[in-house]
C-alpha positions, 0 to 999 in steps of 0.5 A: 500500500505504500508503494501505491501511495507514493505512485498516486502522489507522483501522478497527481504532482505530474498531472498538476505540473501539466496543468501548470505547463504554458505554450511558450513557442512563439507563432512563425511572424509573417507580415500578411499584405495585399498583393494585387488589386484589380478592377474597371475604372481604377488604378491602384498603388499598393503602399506595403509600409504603409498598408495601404492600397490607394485607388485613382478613380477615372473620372466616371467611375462612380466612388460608391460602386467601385467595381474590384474583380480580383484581390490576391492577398499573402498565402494562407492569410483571410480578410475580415470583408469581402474585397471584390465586388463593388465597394463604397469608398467615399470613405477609406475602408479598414481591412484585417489580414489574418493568418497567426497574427493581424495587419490592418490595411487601408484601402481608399479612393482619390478621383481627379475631375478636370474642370474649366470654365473660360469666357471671351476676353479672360484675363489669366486663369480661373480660379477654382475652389472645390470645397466651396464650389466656387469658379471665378474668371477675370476679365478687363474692366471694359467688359460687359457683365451683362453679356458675357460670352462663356466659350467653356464649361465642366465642372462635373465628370465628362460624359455622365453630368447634367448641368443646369442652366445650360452653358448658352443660357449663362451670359449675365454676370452682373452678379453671381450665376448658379449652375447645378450638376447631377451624375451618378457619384452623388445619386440622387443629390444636386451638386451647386455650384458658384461662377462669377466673371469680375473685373481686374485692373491687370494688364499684364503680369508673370504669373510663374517664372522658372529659371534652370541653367540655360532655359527660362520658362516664363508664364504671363496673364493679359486680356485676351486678345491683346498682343502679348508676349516677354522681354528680357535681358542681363540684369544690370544692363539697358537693352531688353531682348524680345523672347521667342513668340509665345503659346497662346491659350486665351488670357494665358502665354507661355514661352521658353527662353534658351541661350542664357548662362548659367549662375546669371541674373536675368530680368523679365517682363510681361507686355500685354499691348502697351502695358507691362508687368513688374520686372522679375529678376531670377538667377539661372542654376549652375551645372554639373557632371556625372561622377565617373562619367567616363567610366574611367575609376575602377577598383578590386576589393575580395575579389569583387569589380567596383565602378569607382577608384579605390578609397573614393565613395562610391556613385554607381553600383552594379550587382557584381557584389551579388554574382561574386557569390559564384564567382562571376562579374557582370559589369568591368571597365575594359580597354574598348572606348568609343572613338576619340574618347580621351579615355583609356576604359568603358563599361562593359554590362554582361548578362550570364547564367551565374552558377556554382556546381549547377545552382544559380540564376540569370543576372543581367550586366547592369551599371546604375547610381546607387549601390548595391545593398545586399543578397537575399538569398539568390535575389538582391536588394538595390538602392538607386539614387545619388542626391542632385538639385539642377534639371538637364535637359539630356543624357548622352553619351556612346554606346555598343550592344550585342543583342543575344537571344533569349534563353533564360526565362523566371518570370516576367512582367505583367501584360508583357510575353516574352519567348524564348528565341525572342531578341533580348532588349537592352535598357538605358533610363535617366530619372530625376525625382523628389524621392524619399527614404520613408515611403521608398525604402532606401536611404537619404543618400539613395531612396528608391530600393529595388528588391528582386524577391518583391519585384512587383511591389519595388520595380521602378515606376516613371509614372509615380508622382515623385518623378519630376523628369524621365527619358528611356533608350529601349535597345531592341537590337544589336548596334554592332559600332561605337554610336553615340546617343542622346535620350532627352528628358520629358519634364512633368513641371518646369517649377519642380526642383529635384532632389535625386538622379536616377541612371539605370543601364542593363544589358537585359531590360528585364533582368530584375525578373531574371530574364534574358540572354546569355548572349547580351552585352551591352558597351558604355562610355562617356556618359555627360549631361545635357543642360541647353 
């Protein structure tokens, strides 16, 4: 009896000290996000740090019906709604992803509506004031309120709104005119909106003046009509040169003035018949070079080709740190220079299969302003970007390439197929932006990370609104001698200043999705830029 006295009391201790045992092992932690999001009359942008997907609305699109077809989230994660079918985002709608832990997502709607609302003999643009549906157009103080002719008006979106009065009934002025609008957005509800048509006393003016390193672009409001145009000259001297003809749009001209010098004082001045505007004095911008532009500076540290000179701080990068994993390298200086180069060395971008005992994947020869961050496993971390606030008008520079056959294929963009057998494609791009670390990834020095593992969410994209200017040289086929190029660079705003510089070279336009040819090389030489 003893004996079984002792073995009950051990079991109720074991029994009690499992009662007391807690689950210590932690759940697997894996951030949960909405990876696509798909629909009519939207597009969308997909911010993971955030948590945010945002949707820009085409202006008929109804912002309460907004119609998703397909929503793909993280493996094995479920969402608290249903996120296809139509939507109510008026307001933003908060989304739980759950799998072991929950990342709330925020999923919301802008939607642009082009107004305008012009009249004969405007003086400069109407003002327009959403959030109290107010337009007001200028005119000269000779104008009849009374009989005003009204040649444009939209202050809805196109195709789907009804406005009363009709834009033919509108003519007296004299005091404010109310307009109703209706279109599907707003349902059954009426939209008031205010126009007035005042006099100003303006005759002239430069409403926007944009001063870069050889180029003025210079903005002028008058009475429609009117001869108008701008003069200018060195500050400190007598004579006024007239600028070229303008752009004329209504009360609105515009000209760009090339030949100036840079880090000079210039005056300008609007003339509307007799009239002028008060003078503006600006400073053109100053210029400079790429670093290493000729692709002169090289060094070797562990084995791995660096595109800078030993103990300088690095401008370009390249993935050789990456290749050097199985002992490869995509992109050297070489001996082979264009035709009367100064120098002794070029960049030569060699895509190849980087391999060690039969593991491995396609990497494109690439050359770009940034630095190469780190390995993630078999796929890289990029950083592009060097800090830079003057605006070049082009990239040039020479250029040979060798356009191989594609024979590797991992994956590839969305809406584009690529073959194998295809010609491969080469790719040069210049961007200028306001980039930034916090919402790009990167750091100050070289904000926009490119992370090959999440391509889809990295890729660059020159649409985004943080670009300022960007120009692309697509290489479709092989350029078997030294040829020199020039790729302009398409401005989105002349009074935006940028804060970095983007150049990104490859031999295989779609190496990030590790796709392209074995074949493909791609020379490079005395890169300069343009500012005139």
């Amino acid at each position: 009896m003893s004996h079984l006295k002792y073995i009950v009391c051990a079991i109720a201790v074991a029994v009690g000290l499992v009662g007391c045992i807690k689950n210590t092992i932690p759940y697997p932690v894996e951030k949960l996000e909405i990876l696509s999001f798909e629909g009519e009359g939207f597009t969308a942008s997909i911010d993971p740090a955030k948590q945010e997907v945002l949707l820009t609305l085409d202006e008929q699109t109804d912002m309460t019906a907004v119609k998703v077809t397909q929503v793909e989230i993280t493996d094995g994660a479920t969402s608290s709604i249903n996120l296809t079918g139509e939507l109510n985002l008026q307001s933003p709608i908060e989304v739980t992803l759950s799998r072991y832990q929950d990342y709330v997502w925020t999923i919301k709607a802008q939607q642009t509506i082009e107004r305008y609302f012009t009249v004969a003999g405007q003086v400069g643009q109407t003002e327009f004031d959403v959030n109290s549906r107010t337009a007001i157009a200028y005119v000269g103080e000779s104008t009849d309120l009374s009989n005003v002719s009204v040649l444009t008006l939209k202050l809805g979106p196109k195709d789907v709104t009804t406005m009363t009065p009709s834009l033919e009934e509108l003519t007296d002025f004299r005091s404010v005119r109310y307009v109703y609008l209706q279109y599907p957005a707003i349902g059954d509800h009426i939209e008031r909106w205010q126009l007035y048509v005042l006099h100003t006393d303006v005759k002239a003016q430069i409403t926007q003046a944009d001063a870069w390193a050889t180029i003025a672009w210079l903005y002028g409001a008058a009475e429609e009509g009117n001869q108008v145009g701008f003069r200018y000259r060195k500050s400190g001297t007598e004579e006024w040169a007239d600028a070229p003809a303008p752009t004329i749009e209504g009360g609105m001209f515009r000209v760009k003035i090339e030949g100036l010098t840079p880090q000079t004082s210039y005056d300008f001045v609007a003339y509307s018949n007799e009239d002028l505007s008060p003078v503006v004095t600006l400073v053109t911008e100053s210029t400079a070079e790429l670093e290493n532009g000729g692709f002169e500076n090289w060094c070797t540290k562990n084995n791995i080709v660096y595109p800078y000179a030993e103990g300088q701080p690095p401008y370009w990068g390249t993935g050789n740190v990456g290749a050097s994993i199985v002992g490869a390298t995509l992109t050297e200086g070489v001996s082979d220079v264009r035709p009367g180069s100064t120098g002794t060395l070029s960049a030569r971008l060699s895509s190849m299969f980087a391999s060690a005992m039969g593991i491995g994947k396609f990497a494109a020869g690439n050359l770009f302003i940034g630095s190469y961050v780190k390995n993630d496993g078999t796929h890289g971390i990029v950083n592009f970007g060097r800090k830079f606030n003057l605006r070049p008008t082009a990239l040039k520079g020479w250029l040979k390439y060798n356009c191989g056959v594609v024979d590797r294929i991992t994956s590839q963009p969305p809406g584009v197929t690529i073959k194998e057998g295809d010609n491969d494609c080469g790719m040069i791009f210049i961007a200028l932006g306001c980039w930034d670390a916090a919402t790009f990834g990167g750091t100050d020095d070289s904000p926009v990370e490119v992370a090959t593992r999440r391509i889809e969410e990295t890729l660059f994209d020159p649409n985004n609104d943080a670009v300022i200017a960007y120009g692309e040289k697509p290489l479709p086929s092989s350029i078997n001698e030294w040829t020199e190029f020039e790729i302009d660079l398409e401005y989105r705003a002349t009074n935006r200043i940028p804060t970095h510089i983007i150049i990104v070279c490859s031999a295989s336009r779609y190496g990030d999705y590790f796709t392209g040819s074995t074949s493909s090389v791609l020379w490079l030489d005395d890169f300069e830029l343009k500012y005139d």
